[in-house]
Backbone as JSON Lines, residues from 0, in Angstrom:
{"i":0,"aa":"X","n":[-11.75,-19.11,-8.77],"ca":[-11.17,-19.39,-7.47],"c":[-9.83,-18.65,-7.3]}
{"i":1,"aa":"X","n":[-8.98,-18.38,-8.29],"ca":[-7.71,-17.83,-7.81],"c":[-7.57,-16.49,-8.68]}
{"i":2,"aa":"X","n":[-8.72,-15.78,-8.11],"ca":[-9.38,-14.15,-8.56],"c":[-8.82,-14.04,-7.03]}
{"i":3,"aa":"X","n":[-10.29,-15.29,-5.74],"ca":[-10.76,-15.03,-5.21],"c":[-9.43,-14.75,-3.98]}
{"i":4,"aa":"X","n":[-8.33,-15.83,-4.14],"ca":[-7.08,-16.12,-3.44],"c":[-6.0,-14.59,-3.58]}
{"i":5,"aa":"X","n":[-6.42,-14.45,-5.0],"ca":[-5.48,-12.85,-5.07],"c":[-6.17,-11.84,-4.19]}
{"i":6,"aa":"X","n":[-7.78,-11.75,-4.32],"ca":[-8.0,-10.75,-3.54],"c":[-8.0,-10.93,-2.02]}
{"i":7,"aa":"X","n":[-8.04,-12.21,-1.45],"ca":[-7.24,-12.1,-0.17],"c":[-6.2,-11.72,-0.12]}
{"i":8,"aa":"X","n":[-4.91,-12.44,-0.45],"ca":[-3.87,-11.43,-0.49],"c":[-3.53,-9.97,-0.61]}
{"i":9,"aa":"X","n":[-4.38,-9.47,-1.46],"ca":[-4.1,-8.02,-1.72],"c":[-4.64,-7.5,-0.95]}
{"i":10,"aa":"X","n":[-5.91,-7.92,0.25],"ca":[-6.81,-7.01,1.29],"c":[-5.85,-7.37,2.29]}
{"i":11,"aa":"X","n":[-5.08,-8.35,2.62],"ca":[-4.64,-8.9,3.5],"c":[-3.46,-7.94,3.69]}
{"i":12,"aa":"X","n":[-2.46,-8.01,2.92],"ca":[-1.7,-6.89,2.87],"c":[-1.52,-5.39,2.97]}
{"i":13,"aa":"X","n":[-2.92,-4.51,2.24],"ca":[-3.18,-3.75,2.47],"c":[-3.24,-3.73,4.37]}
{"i":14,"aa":"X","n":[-3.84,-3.91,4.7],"ca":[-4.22,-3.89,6.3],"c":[-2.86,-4.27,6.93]}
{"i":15,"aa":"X","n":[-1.85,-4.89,6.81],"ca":[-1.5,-5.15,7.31],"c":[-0.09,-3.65,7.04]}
{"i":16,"aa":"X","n":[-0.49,-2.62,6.02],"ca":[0.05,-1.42,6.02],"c":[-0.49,-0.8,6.95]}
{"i":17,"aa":"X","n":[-1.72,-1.06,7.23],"ca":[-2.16,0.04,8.06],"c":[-1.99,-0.16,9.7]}
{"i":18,"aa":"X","n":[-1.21,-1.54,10.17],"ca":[-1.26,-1.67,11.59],"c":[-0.22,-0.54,12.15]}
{"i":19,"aa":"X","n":[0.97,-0.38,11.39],"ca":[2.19,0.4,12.08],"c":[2.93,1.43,11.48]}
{"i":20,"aa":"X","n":[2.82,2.46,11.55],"ca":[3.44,3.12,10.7],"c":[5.39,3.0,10.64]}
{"i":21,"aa":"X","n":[5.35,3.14,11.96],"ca":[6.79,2.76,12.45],"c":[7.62,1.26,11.44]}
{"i":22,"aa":"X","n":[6.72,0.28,11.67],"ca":[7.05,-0.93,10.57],"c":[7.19,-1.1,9.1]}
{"i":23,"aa":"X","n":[5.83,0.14,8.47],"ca":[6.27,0.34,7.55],"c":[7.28,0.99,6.78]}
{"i":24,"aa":"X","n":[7.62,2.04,7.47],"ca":[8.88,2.83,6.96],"c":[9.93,1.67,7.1]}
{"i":25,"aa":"X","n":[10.17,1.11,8.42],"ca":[11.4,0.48,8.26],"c":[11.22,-0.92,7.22]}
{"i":26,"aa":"X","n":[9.88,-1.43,6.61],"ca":[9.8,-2.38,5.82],"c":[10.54,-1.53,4.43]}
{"i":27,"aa":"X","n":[10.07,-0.3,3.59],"ca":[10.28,0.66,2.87],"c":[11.98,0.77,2.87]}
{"i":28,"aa":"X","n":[12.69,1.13,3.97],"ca":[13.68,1.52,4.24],"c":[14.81,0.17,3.93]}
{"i":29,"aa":"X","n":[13.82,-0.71,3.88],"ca":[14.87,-2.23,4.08],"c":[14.7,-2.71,2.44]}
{"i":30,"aa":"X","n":[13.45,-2.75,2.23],"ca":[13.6,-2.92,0.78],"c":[13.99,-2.2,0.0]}
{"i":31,"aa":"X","n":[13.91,-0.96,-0.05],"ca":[14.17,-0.05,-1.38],"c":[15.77,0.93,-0.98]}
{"i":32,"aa":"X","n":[16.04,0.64,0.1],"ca":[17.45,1.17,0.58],"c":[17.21,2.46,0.96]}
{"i":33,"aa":"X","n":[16.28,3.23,1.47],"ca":[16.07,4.46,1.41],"c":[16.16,4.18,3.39]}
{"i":34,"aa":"X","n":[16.18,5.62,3.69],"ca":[16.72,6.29,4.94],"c":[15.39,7.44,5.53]}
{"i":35,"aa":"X","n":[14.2,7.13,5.25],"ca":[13.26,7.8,6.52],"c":[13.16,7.51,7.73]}
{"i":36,"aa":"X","n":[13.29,8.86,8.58],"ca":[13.19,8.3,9.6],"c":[11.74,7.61,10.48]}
{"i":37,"aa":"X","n":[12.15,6.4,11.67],"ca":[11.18,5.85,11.66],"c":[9.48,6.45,11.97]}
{"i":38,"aa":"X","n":[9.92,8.05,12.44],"ca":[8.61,8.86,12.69],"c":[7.71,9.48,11.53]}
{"i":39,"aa":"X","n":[8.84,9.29,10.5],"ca":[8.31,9.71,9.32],"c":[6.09,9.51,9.01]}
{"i":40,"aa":"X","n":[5.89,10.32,8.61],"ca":[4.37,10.82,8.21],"c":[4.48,9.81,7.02]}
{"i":41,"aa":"X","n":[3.17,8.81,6.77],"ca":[2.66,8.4,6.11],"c":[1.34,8.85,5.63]}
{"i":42,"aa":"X","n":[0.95,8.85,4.55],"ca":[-0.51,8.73,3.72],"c":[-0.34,7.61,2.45]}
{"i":43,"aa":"X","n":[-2.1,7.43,2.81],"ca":[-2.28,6.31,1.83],"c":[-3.14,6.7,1.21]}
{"i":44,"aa":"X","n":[-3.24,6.53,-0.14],"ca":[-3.22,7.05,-1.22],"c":[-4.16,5.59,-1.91]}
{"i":45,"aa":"X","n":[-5.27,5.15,-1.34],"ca":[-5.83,3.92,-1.87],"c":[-6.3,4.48,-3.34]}
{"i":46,"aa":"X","n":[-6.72,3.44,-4.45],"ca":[-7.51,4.06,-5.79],"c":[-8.22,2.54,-5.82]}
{"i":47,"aa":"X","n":[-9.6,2.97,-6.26],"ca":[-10.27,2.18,-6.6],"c":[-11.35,2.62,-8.12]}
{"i":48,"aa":"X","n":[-11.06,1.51,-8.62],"ca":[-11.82,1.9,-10.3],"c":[-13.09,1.07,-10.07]}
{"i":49,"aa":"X","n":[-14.32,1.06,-11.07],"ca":[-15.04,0.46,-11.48],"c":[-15.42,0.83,-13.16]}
{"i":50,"aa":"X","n":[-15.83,-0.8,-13.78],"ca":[-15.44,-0.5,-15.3],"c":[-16.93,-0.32,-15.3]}
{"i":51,"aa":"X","n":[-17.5,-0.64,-16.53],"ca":[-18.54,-0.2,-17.03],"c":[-19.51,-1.47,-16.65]}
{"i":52,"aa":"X","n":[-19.34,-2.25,-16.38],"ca":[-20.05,-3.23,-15.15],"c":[-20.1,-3.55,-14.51]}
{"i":53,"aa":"X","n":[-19.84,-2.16,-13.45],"ca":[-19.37,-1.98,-12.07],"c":[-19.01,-2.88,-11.25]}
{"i":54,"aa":"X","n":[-17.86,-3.79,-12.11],"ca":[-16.62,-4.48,-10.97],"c":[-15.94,-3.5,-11.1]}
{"i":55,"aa":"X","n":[-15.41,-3.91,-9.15],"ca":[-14.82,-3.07,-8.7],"c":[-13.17,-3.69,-8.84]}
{"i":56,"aa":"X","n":[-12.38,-2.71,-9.26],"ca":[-11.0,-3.06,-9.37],"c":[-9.75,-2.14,-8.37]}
{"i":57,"aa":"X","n":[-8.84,-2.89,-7.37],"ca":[-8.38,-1.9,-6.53],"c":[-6.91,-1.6,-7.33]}
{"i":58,"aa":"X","n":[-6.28,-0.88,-7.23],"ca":[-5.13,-0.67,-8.0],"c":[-4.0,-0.91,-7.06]}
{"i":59,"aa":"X","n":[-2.61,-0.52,-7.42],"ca":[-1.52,-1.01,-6.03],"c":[-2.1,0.28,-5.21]}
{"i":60,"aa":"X","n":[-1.33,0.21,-3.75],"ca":[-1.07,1.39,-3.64],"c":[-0.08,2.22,-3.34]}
{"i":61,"aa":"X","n":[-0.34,3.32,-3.31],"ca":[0.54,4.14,-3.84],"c":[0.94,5.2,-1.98]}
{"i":62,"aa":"X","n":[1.95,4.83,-1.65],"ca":[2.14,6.2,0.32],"c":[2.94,6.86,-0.52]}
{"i":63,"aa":"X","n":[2.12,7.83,0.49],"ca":[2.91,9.41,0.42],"c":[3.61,9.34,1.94]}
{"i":64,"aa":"X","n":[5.18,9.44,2.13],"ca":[6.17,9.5,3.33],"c":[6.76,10.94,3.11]}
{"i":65,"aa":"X","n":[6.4,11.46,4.43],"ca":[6.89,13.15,4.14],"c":[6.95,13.88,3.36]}
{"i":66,"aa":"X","n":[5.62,13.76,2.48],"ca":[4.8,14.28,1.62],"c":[5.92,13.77,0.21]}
{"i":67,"aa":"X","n":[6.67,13.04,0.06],"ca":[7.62,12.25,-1.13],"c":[6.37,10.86,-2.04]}
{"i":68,"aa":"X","n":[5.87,11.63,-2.96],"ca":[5.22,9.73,-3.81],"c":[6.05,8.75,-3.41]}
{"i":69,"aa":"X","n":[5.68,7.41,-2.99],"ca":[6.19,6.03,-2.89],"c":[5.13,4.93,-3.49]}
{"i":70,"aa":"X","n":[5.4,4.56,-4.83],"ca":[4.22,3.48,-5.37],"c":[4.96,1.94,-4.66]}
{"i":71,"aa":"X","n":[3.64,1.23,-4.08],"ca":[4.09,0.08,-3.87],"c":[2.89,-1.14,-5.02]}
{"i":72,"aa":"X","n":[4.09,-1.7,-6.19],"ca":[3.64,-3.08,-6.41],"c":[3.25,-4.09,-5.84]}
């Protein structure tokens, strides 16, 4: 049951990167102290594994902001 609670959270969140780009930079900008501006270019950079009994495992993910790596825990 609290596999099932993490993987809401973690789909939940994910998506909720993908509503705004504008929001995310300034979420980025507020937490980590950094200064993109709010037009700044995002990519997402999802990874997904499967082990050898094909569960599927999603990893964090990882934006690319004006082509700069940004891993998010």
């Amino acid at each position: 049951m609290e596999q099932k609670i993490h993987q809401i959270y973690d789909k939940v969140f994910k998506k909720i990167l993908t509503l705004s780009s504008k929001s995310v930079i300034n979420l980025i900008n507020g937490l980590f102290e950094t200064d993109y501006p709010p037009d700044s270019t995002i990519r997402y950079n999802w990874t997904e594994f499967e082990d050898d009994g094909l569960k599927k495992t999603l990893a964090d993910t990882i934006l690319t902001i004006n082509l700069s790596s940004f891993p998010l825990s």
